[in-house]
N, C-alpha and C positions, 0 to 999 in steps of 0.2 A: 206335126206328129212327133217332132223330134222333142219340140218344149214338152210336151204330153210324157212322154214317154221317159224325160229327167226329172219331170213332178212325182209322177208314178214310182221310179225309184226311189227319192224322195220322199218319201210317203210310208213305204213301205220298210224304210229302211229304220228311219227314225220312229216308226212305229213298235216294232220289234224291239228297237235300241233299251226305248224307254219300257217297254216292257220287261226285257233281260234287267236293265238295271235297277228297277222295283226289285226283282228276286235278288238279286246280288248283294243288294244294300239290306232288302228286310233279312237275308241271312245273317248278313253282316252286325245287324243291332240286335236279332233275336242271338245269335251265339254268344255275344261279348254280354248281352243280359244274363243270359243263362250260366255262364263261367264264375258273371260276378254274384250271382245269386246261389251259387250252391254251398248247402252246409252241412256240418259236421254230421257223417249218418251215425247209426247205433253200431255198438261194437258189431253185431253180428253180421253188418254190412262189410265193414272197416277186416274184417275178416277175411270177408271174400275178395278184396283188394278195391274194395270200394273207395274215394278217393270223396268222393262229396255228393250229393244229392239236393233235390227238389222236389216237392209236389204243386198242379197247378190244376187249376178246373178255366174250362174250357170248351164250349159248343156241347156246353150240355156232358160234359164229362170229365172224370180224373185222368191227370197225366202223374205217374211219378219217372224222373229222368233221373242217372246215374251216371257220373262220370268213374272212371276207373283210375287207379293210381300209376298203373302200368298196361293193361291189358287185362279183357278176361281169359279163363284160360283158356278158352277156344273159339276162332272168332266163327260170327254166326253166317248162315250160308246166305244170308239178304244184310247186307251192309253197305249203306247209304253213304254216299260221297257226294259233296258240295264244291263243283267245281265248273263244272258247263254253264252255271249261273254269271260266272263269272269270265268264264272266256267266250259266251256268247254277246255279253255285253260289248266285251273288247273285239270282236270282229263285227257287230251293228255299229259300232262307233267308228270303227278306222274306215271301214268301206263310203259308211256317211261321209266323215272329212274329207274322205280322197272326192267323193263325189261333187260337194260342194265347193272344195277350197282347192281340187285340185285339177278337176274335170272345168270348174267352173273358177277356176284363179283369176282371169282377167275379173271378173264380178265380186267375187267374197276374197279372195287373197290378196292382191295387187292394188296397193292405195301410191297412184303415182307421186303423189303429192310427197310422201316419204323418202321412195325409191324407184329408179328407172329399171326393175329389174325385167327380167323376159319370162315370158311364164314359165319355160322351164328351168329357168334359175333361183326364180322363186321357190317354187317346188322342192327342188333340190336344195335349198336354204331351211326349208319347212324340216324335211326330211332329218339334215345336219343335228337343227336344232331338237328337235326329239330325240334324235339317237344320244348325243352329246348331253342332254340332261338324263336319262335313263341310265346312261353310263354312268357318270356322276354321282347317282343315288345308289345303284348297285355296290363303287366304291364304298360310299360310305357307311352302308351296311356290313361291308366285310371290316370297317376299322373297326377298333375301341373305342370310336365314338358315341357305337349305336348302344352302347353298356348304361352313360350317363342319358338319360332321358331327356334333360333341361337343357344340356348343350347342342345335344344332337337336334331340336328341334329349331334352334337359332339359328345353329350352322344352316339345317334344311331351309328355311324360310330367307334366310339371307342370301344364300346361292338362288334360292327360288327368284327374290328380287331381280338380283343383277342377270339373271336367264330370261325375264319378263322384259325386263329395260331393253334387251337386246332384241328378244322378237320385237317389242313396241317399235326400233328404228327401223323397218321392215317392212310391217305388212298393217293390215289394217286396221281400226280399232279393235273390229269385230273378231280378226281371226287372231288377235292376241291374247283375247280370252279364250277364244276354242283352241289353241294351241295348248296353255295352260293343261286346261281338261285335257287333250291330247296326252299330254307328260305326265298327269296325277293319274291317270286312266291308266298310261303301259307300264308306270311302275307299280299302280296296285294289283295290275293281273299280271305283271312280271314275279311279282310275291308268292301269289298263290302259283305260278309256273313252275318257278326256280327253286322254291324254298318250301311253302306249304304242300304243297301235294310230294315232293320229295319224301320228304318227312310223314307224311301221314305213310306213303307208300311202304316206308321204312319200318315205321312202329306194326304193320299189320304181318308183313315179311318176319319180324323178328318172333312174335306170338304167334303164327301159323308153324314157326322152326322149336317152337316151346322155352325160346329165351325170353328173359326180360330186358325189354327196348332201354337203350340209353334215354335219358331222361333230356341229353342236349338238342336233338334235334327236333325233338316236341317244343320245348322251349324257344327256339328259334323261330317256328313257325309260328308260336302264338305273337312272340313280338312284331314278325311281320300282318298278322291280322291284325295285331292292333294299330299297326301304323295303318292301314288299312280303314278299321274304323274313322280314324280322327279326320280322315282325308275325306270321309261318306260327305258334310256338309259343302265342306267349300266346292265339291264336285258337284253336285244337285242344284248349286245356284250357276255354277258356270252353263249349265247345263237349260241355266232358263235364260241367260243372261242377254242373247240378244233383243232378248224383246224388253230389254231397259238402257236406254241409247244414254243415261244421264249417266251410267258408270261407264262404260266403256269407249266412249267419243267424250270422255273429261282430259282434261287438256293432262292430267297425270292419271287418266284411266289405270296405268299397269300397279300405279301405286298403291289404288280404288284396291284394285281386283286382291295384291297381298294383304292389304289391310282385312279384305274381309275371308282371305285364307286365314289367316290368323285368328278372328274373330269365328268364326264356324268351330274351331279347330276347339278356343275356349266353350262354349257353349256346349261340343258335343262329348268337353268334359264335365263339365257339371253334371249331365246324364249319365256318364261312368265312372265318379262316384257316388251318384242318389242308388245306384243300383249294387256297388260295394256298401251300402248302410252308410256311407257318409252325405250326411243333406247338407251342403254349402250354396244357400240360396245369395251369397252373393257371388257367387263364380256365375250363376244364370243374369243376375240383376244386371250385374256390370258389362257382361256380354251385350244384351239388349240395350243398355246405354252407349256402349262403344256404337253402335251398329248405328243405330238414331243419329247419334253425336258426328257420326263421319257422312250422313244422306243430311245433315245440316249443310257441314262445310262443304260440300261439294253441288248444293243447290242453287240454282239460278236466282239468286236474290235481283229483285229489280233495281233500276237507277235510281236512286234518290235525287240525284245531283239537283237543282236547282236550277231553271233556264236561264240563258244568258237573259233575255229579257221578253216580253209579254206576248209578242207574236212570232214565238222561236218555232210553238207548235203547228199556227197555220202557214210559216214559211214551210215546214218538213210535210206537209200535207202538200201544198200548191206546188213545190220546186220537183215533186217526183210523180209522175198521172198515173194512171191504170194501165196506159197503154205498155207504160215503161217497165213496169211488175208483171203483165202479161208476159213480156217478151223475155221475162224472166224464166217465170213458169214456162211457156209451150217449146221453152229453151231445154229445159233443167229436167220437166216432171212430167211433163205430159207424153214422152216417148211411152211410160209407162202405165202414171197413173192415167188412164183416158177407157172410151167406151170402146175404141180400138186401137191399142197399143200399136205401136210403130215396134219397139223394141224384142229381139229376139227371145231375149227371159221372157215373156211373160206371154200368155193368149188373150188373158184379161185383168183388169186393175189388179193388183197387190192388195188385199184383203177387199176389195171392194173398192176403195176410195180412189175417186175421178174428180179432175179437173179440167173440165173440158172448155170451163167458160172461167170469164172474172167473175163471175155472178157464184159460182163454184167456191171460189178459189175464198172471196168472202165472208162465206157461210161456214167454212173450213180455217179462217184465218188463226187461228190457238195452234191448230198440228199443224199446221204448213209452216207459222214464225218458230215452234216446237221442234221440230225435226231438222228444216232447212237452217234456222237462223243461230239457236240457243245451241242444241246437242251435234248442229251440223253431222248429223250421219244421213241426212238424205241430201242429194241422189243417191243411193245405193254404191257403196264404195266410190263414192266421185266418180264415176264413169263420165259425165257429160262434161267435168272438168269445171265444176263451178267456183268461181273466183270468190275469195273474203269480200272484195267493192261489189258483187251482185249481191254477196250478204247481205252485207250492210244496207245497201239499196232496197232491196225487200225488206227486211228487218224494217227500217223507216218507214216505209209505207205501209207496212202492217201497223206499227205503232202506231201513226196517225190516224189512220182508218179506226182502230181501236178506242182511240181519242174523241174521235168524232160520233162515234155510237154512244 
């Protein structure tokens, strides 16, 4: 009832999660479309302090939107705020992490192979490390850095580096990308916390007193939406990422993970400027090339090498049996994957897949040498404490077995 009962939260959390962050993000790209689309109205708008417009059709209808230059002059008694999209994201998210990586640290946080840490010191390391890059970014929002666009985003991604390297000496492959997301996740709803809604707060106060709002704190908060924007992609993929063991169990995963912060980052500028009227079809081309070009360098190419000599293959077949890769497996995998798990995670296989027999294990040989051998992320954070020589040892006898089909 207990596993029951942390699946179910589980479930419902990340349910929600991904829901809130649909809204958050479609806000996110339908606002910075709509900013970048609006254009020069007629005077007699430009009169009323109209600042830019649009017209759009839509579910069978016309929309015209108007943004204002200041304010109108009275604000209206139903006035829309976009912000619970975004702080419901950020508590589905943090309640999730805590759930998994921290309720459940010996499983998804603690890769002892790294660190001997104690689960509440890991935790408390989790913790450190989010506060300490959140802090970070808030600093540098308040320097003169965040003035220059091109620097400030080096600096960002280069602190980002060496704040990944450091979770990576830590914790596990897996929770070194949900940590990521953990950081890009509390400084974008820290944004809209600390700055954005301040600021909207501000301009509505000042036009309900019949002044005209400074024009600086508007400004401030768009730049924080826009950091906001740029950060939408590489979040949506951390966000998928443990169900791709080939980035983040790579022996420089954390490297993987900025490479492709970076690369999200370019691509989801190409979309803002096709939506400023600037179409630079190679800011997209080249994106999609980096991204391909780095799932090269980081794929499993096979051995070419040449055997020593002509019966190298049936020595690596004969020198290792079944009994011996059994003893691997009902070691390693079958606490879990089976038709009655032994282990406390689980009530039944992990999406299904059981190994109950060699005859199993077989029929399954591509994701069993896949997972255990190539990407090594199963066992499930090393829990069973599986050794490189059981690798290797499987590894071989899959190969051979492979050979021999």
């Amino acid at each position: 009832m207990e596993n029951y009962l942390f699946e179910l939260a589980h479930l419902v959390l990340r349910y929600f999660h991904v829901i809130a962050g649909i809204a958050w993000i479609g806000a996110s790209f339908y606002f910075a479309w709509l900013d970048n689309n609006l254009q020069t109205p007629p005077q007699w708008k430009i009169d009323k302090g109209i600042k830019g417009d649009l017209w759009a059709v839509h579910g069978g209808g016309f929309y015209e939107v108007a943004k204002y230059q200041n304010g109108p002059e009275q604000i209206p008694h139903t006035l829309h705020w976009f912000k619970w999209e975004a702080y419901t994201t950020w508590i589905t998210g943090i309640l999730l992490f805590s759930l998994l990586y921290y309720v459940g640290a010996d499983v998804y946080l603690i890769d002892n192979s790294k660190s001997e840490l104690s689960k509440f010191a890991a935790i408390g390391a989790s913790l450190g490390f989010i506060g300490l890059g959140y802090g970070i970014y808030r600093l540098l929002c308040k320097s003169p850095l965040v003035e220059n666009g091109k620097v400030f985003i080096a600096v960002v991604i280069g602190l980002l580096a060496l704040w990944t390297f450091g979770v990576d000496q830590l914790f596990s492959d897996r929770a070194v990308y949900i940590h990521v997301g953990a950081l890009i996740g509390t400084c974008m709803v820290g944004n809209v916390y600390h700055i954005i809604m301040p600021g909207q707060r501000y301009m509505v106060s000042e036009v309900e007193a019949g002044r005209i709002p400074n024009s600086a704190p508007g400004l401030k908060a768009k730049l924080c939406s826009i950091h906001n924007n740029y950060a939408t992609l590489p979040v949506v993929f951390i966000m998928l990422s443990n169900h791709f063991p080939y980035t983040y169990s790579h022996n420089f995963g954390w490297l993987i993970l900025i490479a492709l912060f970076g690369i999200g980052m370019w691509i989801r500028h190409y979309f803002n400027l096709k939506h400023q009227g600037v179409n630079k079809p190679s800011v997209l081309v080249s994106g999609i090339a980096a991204f391909f070009a780095l799932m090269l360098a980081i794929a499993p190419w096979p051995n070419t090498s040449t055997p020593k000599n002509a019966d190298e293959s049936a020595y690596l077949q004969a020198s290792i049996t079944d009994v011996q890769a059994w003893n691997i497996i009902s070691k390693h995998c079958t606490q879990c994957h089976s038709e009655t798990p032994t282990s406390a995670l689980f009530q039944t296989a992990p999406l299904g897949f059981k190994l109950d027999s060699i005859e199993q294990v077989k029929k399954s040989q591509v994701l069993v040498h896949t997972r255990a051998v190539i990407t090594k992320d199963m066992p499930l954070a090393n829990m069973t404490k599986m050794t490189d020589s059981e690798r290797e040892t499987l590894g071989s006898w899959l190969t051979a077995l492979k050979k021999e089909q």
